[in-house]
Each structure stands twice: as C-alpha cells, then as structure tokens.
Residue, then its C-alpha position, 0 to 999 in steps of 0.5 A: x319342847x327340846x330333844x332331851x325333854x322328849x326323851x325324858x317325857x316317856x308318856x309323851x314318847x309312847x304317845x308319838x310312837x302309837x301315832x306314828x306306827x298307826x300312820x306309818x309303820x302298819x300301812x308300810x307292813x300290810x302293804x307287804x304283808x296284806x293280812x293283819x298279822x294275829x300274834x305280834x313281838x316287838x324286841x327291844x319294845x321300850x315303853x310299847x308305843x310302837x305295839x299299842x296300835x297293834x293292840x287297838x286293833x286285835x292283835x295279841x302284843x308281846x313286848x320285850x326289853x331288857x330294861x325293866x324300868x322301860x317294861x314298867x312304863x309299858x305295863x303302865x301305860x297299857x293299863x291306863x289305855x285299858x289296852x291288853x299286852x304282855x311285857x317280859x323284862x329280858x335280855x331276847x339272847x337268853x329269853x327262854x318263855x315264848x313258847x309260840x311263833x309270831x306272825x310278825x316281829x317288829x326290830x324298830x331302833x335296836x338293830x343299831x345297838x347290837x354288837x352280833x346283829x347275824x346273830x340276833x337275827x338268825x336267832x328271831x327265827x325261833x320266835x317267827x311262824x313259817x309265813x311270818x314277817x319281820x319288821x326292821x327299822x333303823x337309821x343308816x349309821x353315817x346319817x346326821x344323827x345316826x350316832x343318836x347324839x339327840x339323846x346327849x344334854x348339852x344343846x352343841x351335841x345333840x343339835x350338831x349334825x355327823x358329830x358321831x363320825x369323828x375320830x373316837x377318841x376326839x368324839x369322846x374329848x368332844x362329849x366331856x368338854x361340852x359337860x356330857x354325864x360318863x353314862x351317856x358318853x359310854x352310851x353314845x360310844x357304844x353305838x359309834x361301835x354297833x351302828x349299822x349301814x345298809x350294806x352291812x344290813x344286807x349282808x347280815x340279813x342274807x347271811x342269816x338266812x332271811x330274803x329280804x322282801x322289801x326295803x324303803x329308804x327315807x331321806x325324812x323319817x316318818x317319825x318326824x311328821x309326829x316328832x317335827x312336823x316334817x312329811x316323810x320323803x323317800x330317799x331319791x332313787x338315784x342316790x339310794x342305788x349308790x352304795x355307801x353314799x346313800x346311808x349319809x342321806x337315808x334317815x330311817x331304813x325300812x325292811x321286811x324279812x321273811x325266813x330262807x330255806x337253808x337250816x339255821x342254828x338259832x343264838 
C-alpha cells in the first residue's frame, strides 16, 4: 500500500487519523490539559479523522476546511459511524459562523501550509475560551519529508529523503523530469515557501501572544505506528536543545498553547 494510494484512499486516511488521535494526540493533551475539553474545533480538519475520537467520547466536534470536497468526506464519513459533528467549508480568515469559544482547538498539519502563521494564529484566539487550549502538530521543515513530497506520483519523489531542500528552481526541473502533474508541483513549491521550523514556531507563537506550555519533539512520528508500524521515539534531548540542527531530525513537533496577556488584534 504505497504513499500515493493512502493519500487517495481517504476512508482508509480517516480511519488512520482516529486511530492515531485516540492513541496518541488525546493522552499527549490531557496529560497538559487533564479535563476532557467540552467543545472542540480542529481547523484545516480534512476529512475529520482527527475529531472523531474526540466525538466517540462526548465532546461536541467542529470542523473546518477550506475544501468542500474534504468537508463532504467528513460529513460522510460521520454519518456512516452514527458519530455527531459539524463541519463548515471555509476559508478560518473570513469564517464569520462561530459564535462560541472553544475549549480546545486542534491546528494538526496546517500550520506548514500557511504563508501569515502570527496571523493565524493570533487570529484563533477569538475562537478559544479564557482557559482554553490549542493543539499544534507539524513536522520541522528541514526533516526528510518536511517539503511533503509523499504526496507526489512518481516513486523517485516521494521516497527520496530532503529532496524538498533543493534550490527551488532545481527542485522544480526535479519535479517535471520525473513526470510530476503542474497541480502537485504548484503544491509541492507552495510549501517549499510556507514551511515551518521550530524556531520560527517559537517566534510566532510569542509574537502572537501565546505561552507555550509544552512542547514534544519526535525523531518518529506517532503517526507512523498506525502508518508504517514505527513506535514514536522522542527526539534526544541533546539534540532537540540544539537549535537549527534539531529540525533535520524532528519528524512531528507537538505544542500546546494557552493565550498571554497582552491585548491582540484578531485577522
């Protein structure tokens, strides 16, 4: 079952999500958050695996994503699962429909594909209740497959490791040589641009008013136990205090944000 088929195979990709938020992801948040949060928002939720254990155990789920065929899916596959959950096709910079706050929202793969992350997240704050939590989950941009080139066809490209961190125009003759669709390409540059790195994260992060009270760093993905069959390992501690070099080895960073105190001018 290769890379290109699990990303088109979306059941099978909802299915993995559950799974992994059930195992990992929850434990993680209430061990920093030890009550069950009551009302949760994932942005950029895809097809909602992610808020489906959330669902399976009481909490209300909102989703939103920009694709409505992504919103769709989710609305599919819930119904199927008799699970309960609402789902909005929107882009979060112009959502105007959430009228409460959140006790927890989950930013899982999403903050590396936005190009105003300060002001995306400053901007969550409207969304998130006084003592509310924020779940953040990326993979550090100079890891092997931090340019996400997993998602490309052509087996070169999306099994070869720190291609991404090419020069962009030689990434780009790269990508059309071995066979790769404009659409991808586009896709794969786009986030040669909007990736993120720890420090960068960091500096966001403070500069948009959040404390940041706790951060986990994984040399193995907790994804890749229900992906590849990998157990997650924690980054070493030696090398996740070394700035910069750390990000080449970190394959998922994990945060949880609670709001500062200064006054912060939403989107």
């Amino acid at each position: 079952f290769n890379m290109q088929e699990r990303h088109s195979d979306r059941e099978r990709y909802f299915d993995e999500q559950a799974r992994t938020t059930e195992k990992y992801y929850i434990p993680y948040i209430r061990k920093c958050c030890p009550e069950l949060p009551q009302e949760v928002l994932e942005v950029g939720c895809g097809e909602g695996g992610n808020l489906f254990s959330f669902a399976q155990l009481g909490c209300s789920v909102t989703g939103v994503d920009i694709a409505a065929g992504r919103i769709a899916e989710a609305r599919k596959f819930f119904a199927e699962r008799g699970a309960e959950g609402t789902f909005i096709a929107s882009d979060i910079f112009k959502l105007t429909e959430l009228e409460h706050k959140f006790s927890l929202i989950l930013v899982h793969d999403v903050i590396e594909h936005i190009r105003d992350k300060e002001r995306f997240l400053s901007g969550l704050q409207k969304h998130l209740s006084a003592d509310g939590a924020i779940f953040v989950g990326f993979p550090a941009w100079q890891m092997p497959f931090g340019g996400h080139q997993q998602i490309a066809h052509s087996r070169i490209v999306s099994h070869f490791p720190f291609l991404h961190l090419l020069p962009r125009t030689l990434y780009r003759w790269i990508l059309r040589l071995c066979g790769e669709q404009e659409h991808a390409i586009t896709e794969l540059l786009d986030i040669k641009s909007t990736g993120c790195t720890i420090e960068l994260f960091n500096r966001i992060a403070r500069q948009a008013n959040y404390q940041i009270i706790d951060r986990r760093l994984y040399l193995i993905n907790p994804h890749y136990k229900i992906k590849f069959g990998l157990s997650p390992r924690r980054l070493n501690g030696v090398i996740a205090a070394i700035p910069y070099i750390r990000n080449f080895f970190c394959t998922s960073c994990f945060y949880i944000l609670k709001k500062g105190t200064k006054t912060v001018n939403h989107y």
